[in-house]
N, C-alpha and C positions, 0 to 999 in steps of 0.2 A: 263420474261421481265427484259430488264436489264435497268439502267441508263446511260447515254452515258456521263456523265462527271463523276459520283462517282464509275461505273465500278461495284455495288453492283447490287446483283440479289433480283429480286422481286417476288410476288405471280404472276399468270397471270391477278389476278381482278382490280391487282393495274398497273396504268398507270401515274403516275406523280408521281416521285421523293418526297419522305418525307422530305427525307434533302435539297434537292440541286430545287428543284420543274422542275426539265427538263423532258420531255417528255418520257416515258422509250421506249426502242426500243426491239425487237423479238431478234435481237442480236448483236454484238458488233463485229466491223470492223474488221478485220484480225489486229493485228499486228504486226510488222516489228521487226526482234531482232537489238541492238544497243549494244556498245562496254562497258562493265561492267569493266572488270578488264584487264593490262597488266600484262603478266612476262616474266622477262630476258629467263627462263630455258626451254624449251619446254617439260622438263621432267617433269618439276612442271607443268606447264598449262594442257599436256597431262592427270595427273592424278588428277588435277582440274576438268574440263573436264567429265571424269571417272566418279570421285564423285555426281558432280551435276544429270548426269543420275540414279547415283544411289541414288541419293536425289530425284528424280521425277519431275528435273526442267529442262526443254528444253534450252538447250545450244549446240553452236559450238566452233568448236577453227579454229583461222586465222592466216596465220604469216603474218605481214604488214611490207614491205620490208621499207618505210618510216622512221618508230622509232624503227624497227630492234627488234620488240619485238611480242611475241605470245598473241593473243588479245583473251579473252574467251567474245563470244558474247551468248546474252540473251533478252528476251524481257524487256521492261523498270519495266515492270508491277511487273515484279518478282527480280526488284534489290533489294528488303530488305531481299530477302530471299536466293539471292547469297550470297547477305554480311554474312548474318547469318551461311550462308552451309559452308564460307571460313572460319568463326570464328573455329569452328569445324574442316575444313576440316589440320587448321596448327595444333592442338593439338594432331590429331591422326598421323600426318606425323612425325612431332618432334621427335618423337620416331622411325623414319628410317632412316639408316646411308645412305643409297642410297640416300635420296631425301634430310637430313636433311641443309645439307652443301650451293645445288643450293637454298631452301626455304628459309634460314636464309637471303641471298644477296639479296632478292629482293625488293625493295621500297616499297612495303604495308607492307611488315612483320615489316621494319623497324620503320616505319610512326606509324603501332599500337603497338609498346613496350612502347608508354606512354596512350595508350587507356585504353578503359576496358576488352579488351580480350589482352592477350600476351603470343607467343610461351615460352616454356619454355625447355632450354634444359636439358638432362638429366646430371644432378648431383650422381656422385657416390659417395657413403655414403659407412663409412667404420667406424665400431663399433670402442670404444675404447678398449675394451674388443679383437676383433680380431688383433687390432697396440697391444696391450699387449703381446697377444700370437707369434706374429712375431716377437715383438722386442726381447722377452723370446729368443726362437728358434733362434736369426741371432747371442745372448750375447753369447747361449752353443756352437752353432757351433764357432762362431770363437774362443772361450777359445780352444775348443777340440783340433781344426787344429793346434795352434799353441804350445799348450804342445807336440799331436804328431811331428809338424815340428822340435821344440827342440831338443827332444829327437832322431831325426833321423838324427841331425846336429851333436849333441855330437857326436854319437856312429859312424857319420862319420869322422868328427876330429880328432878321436881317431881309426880309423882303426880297431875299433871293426868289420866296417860291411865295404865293397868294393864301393867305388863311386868314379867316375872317373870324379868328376872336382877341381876344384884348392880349395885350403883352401881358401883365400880371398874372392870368391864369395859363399862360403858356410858360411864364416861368415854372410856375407850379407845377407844369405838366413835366419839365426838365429833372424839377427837383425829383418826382416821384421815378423820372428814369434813371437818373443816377444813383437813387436808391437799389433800383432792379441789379444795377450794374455794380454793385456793393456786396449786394447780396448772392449775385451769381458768383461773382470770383469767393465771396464766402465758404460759398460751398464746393466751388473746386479746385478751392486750396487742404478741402479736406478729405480730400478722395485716396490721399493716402491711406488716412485710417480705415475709412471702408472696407478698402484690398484688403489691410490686413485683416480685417474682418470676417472677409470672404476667405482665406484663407484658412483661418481658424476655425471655420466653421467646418468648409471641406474637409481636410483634414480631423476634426470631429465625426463626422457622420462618416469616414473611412474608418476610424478607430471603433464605431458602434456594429458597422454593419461587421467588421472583421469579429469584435466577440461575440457577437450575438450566433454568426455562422458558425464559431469553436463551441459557443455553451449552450448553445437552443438549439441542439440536434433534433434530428426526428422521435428517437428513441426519447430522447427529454421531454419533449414535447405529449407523445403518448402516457409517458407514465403520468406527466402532470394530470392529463385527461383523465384515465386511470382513477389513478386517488379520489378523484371528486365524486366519484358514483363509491355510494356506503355498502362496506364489505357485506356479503352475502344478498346484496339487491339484484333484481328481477330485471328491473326498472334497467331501458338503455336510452343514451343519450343521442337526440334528434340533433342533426347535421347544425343547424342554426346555435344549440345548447356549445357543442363543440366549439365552433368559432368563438362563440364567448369567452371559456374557458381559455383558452389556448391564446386571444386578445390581451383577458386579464392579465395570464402569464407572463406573457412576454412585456407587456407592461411595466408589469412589478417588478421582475428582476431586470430590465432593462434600467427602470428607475432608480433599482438599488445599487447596482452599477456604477449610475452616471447619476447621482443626486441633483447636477446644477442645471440638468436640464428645463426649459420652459416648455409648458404644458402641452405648447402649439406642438415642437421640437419633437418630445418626446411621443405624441400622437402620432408625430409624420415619420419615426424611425421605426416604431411598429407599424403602419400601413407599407411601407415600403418593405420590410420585414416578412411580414404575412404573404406582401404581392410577390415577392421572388419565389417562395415554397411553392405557389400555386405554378409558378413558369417554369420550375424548375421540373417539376410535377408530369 
């Protein structure tokens, strides 16, 4: 038996609504899907769309020649659980260069970058430790080039060895190596600060990863998830929905933490965050 205003299902003994006192009925009218979300892309809708089947939530897609946009249609009954499938469904896309570009343009993505869910794009994180060993690598190479280029300048000025262009542009070519060779020792005269660099850095992400393993327990972790679904709800949260949460999480209070963190930084302490729970797992 079901209720015909609260939509909840009954025992068959019970015939009047507990909450709502309406008459319960055998069963509940067909109905009708209505217009849940637009988007610009029809490559996003189409795999909106996708998703929602593969979320187990009855949907269509329309183009409506009117607002020139692709309308993913759904029953009214199951709008919390669209909204919910798309919170999810922009975190797992964000991460494809195909879809990432038409997702980002569209007015709901943009509408929730001040919500509680928000796409996030990928940030490349690049050790100090790896800018060390390049910057190392770009100081020896160009020292090298330009002692060789010298030395192949003399020995041409000087008709030790056969080159067949004018002195004046082979000065030119000297000058341009003793630039290189200026500029290389430039740089690895500064490789001190770098280390220390490197330094501060490691020592950094050992001081995060150590609180974040004391204050983002598991138990921390669940109640945050917890909280986020509204007391007395039905409604449970799909695996993808959780990652979010628990992303945001650790986010935020890593952020609040460590304020001087840079965006890359702080991205790459939660990835590395997340990835240990899973291995430890």
């Amino acid at each position: 038996m079901y209720c015909p205003n609260c939509k909840t299902e009954y025992e068959p003994e019970i015939t009047v609504c507990p909450d709502c006192g309406a008459d319960l009925v055998p069963e509940l009218p067909g109905e009708e899907f209505t217009e849940v979300l637009l988007f610009k892309s029809e490559l996003v809708a189409e795999k909106f769309n996708e998703y929602l089947h593969y979320s187990n939530i009855e949907s269509s897609m329309e183009y409506h020649e009117d607002c020139d946009r692709y309308v993913i249609m759904a029953k009214e009954s199951a709008m919390e659980d669209v909204q919910k499938a798309f919170y999810a469904f922009i975190t797992v896309e964000t991460s494809k260069e195909d879809v990432l570009e038409d997702l980002l343009e569209e007015d709901i993505v943009s509408d929730m970058r001040t919500g509680r869910f928000r796409p996030y794009e990928e940030l490349e994180y690049t050790s100090a430790s790896f800018k060390a060993k390049d910057t190392y690598s770009s100081g020896v190479t160009f020292l090298a080039v330009g002692i060789i280029g010298i030395i192949v300048a003399v020995l041409a000025v000087t008709n030790v060895i056969p080159f067949f262009l004018e002195t004046p542009f082979i000065i030119l070519m000297g000058a341009l190596f003793i630039a290189m060779i200026v500029y290389g020792i430039h740089i690895l005269t500064h490789m001190g600060e770098m280390k220390e660099a490197v330094n501060k850095e490691e020592q950094l992400l050992k001081n995060i990863a150590e609180w974040q393993k004391e204050n983002l327990t598991e138990e921390v972790l669940q109640k945050a998830v917890e909280s986020s679904v509204e007391e007395g709800s039905e409604n449970t949260l799909l695996d993808e929905e959780k990652d979010i949460l628990l992303s945001d999480y650790v986010r935020e209070r890593t952020k609040q933490q460590f304020p001087t963190l840079s965006a890359d930084l702080l991205e790459h302490t939660v990835d590395e965050f997340l990835d240990s729970r899973i291995i430890e797992k």
